[in-house]
C-alpha positions in Angstrom: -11.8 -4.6 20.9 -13.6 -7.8 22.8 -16.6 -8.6 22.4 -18.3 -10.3 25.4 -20.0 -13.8 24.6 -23.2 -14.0 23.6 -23.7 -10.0 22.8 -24.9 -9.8 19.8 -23.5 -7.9 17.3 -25.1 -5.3 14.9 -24.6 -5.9 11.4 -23.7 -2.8 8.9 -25.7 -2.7 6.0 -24.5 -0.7 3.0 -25.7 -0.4 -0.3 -23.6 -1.1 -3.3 -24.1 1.3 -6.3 -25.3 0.2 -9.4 -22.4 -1.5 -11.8 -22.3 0.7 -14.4 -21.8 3.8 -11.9 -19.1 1.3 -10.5 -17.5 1.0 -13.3 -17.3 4.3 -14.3 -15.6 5.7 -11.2 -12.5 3.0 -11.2 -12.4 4.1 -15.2 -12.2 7.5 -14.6 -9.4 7.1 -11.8 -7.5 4.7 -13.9 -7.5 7.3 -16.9 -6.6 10.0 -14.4 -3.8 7.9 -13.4 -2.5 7.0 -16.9 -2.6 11.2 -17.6 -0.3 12.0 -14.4 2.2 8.4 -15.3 1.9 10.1 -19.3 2.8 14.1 -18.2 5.6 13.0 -15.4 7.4 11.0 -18.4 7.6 13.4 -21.1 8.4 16.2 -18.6 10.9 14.1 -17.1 12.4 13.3 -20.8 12.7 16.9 -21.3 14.1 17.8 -18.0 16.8 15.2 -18.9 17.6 16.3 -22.6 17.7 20.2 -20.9 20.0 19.5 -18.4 22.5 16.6 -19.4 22.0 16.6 -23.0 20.1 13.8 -23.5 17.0 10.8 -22.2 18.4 7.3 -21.3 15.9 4.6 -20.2 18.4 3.5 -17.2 18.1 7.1 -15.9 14.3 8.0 -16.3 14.4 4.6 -14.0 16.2 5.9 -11.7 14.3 9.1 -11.5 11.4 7.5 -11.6 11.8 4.7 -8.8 10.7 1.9 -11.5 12.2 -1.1 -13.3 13.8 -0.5 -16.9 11.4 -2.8 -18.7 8.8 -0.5 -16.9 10.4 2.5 -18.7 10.5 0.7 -21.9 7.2 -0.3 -21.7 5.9 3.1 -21.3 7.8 4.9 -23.8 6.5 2.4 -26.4 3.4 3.6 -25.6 4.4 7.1 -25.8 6.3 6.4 -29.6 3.0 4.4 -30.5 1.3 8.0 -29.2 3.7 10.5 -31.4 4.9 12.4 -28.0 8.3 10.8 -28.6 10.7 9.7 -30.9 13.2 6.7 -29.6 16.7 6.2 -32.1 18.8 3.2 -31.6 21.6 4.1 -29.5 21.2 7.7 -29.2 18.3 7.5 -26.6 14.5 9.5 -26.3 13.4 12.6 -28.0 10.1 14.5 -27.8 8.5 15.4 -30.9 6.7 19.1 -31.3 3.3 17.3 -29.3 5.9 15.6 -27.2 7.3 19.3 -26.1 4.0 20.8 -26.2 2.6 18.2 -23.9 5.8 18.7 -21.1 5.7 22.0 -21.5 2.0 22.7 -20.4 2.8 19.7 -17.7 5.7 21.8 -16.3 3.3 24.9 -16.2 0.8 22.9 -14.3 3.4 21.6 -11.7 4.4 25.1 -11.1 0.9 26.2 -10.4 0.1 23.6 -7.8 
């Protein structure tokens, strides 16, 4: 796309909405987000503890496509939450909110 010299060129004018309606739309995307990251990890950590016995940070990376001090920095959130439970050397558990919350996730996944 050239533009000839000395063609003048039209200027778009848009209108930027008002900063608190701004806000409000990259906060509600951002908590969407942080909803989807929250459901895929506690479904994930009771996929694993279903099928192989049990929820290692190293494999939830894997599975997940992210670093490990990613993982770990999610699933303190999660503990800090009460959706899991982490024990030294034995890996992740859900707790009953934890279980309730993957299993409703799951049910959604299946419906879409």
């Amino acid at each position: 796309m050239s533009r000839r010299a000395g063609t003048p060129t039209a200027k778009k004018v848009t209108q930027l909405v008002n900063v608190e309606e701004h806000v409000e739309g990259f906060r509600q995307v951002r908590e969407a987000h942080r909803r989807e990251l929250i459901d895929d990890y506690v479904e994930l950590i009771s996929d694993l503890i279903r099928e192989v016995g049990e929820a290692r940070q190293v494999d939830m990376a894997a599975r997940l496509g992210v670093s490990q001090p990613t993982v770990a920095k999610m699933l303190k959130r999660l503990a800090t939450m009460g959706l899991i439970e982490m024990i030294p050397w034995r890996g992740v558990f859900l707790t009953a909110e934890g279980e309730k919350l993957a299993q409703e996730s799951r049910e959604r996944h299946q419906i879409v």
